[in-house]
Steps between C-alpha positions, in 0.01 A plus 500: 500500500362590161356118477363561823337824441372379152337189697304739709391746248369227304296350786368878650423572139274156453376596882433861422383526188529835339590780766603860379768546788665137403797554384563758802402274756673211350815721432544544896377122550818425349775713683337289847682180466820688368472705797469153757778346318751787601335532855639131503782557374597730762426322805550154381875531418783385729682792678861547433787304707539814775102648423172464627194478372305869457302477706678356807775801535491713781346806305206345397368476825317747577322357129442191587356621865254742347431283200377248725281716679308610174471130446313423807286760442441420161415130616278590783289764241473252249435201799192752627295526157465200427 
């Protein structure tokens, strides 16, 4: 991660140039792919012998019903302006 996020500083810094809010910006560029590797990491597993998955169990319905609402939404907003 530190690599990574070294990599990317270098090459937004050479992009950039000199920017006063650069070490901010770049400071909360760098939690990002931290953040997608432990989104992955908690679907992508296998579920226990016994368990399922999050987001298949009975009480996550009612999530997964009004989750996919806001999607279509989303999609048909986003499908209209362009």
């Amino acid at each position: 991660m530190l690599v990574f996020g070294l990599v990317v500083s270098v090459i937004l810094s050479n992009a950039l140039g000199e920017v006063p809010d650069f070490a901010q910006l770049e400071f909360l560029r760098m939690a990002v792919p931290g953040f997608l590797l432990a989104l992955l990491g908690l679907v992508a597993r296998e579920p226990k012998s016994g368990d399922t998955l999050w987001y298949t169990r009975p009480t996550m319905t009612m999530v997964y019903r009004v989750g996919g609402v806001i999607m279509l939404i989303a999609a048909c907003v986003l499908a209209m302006r362009v």
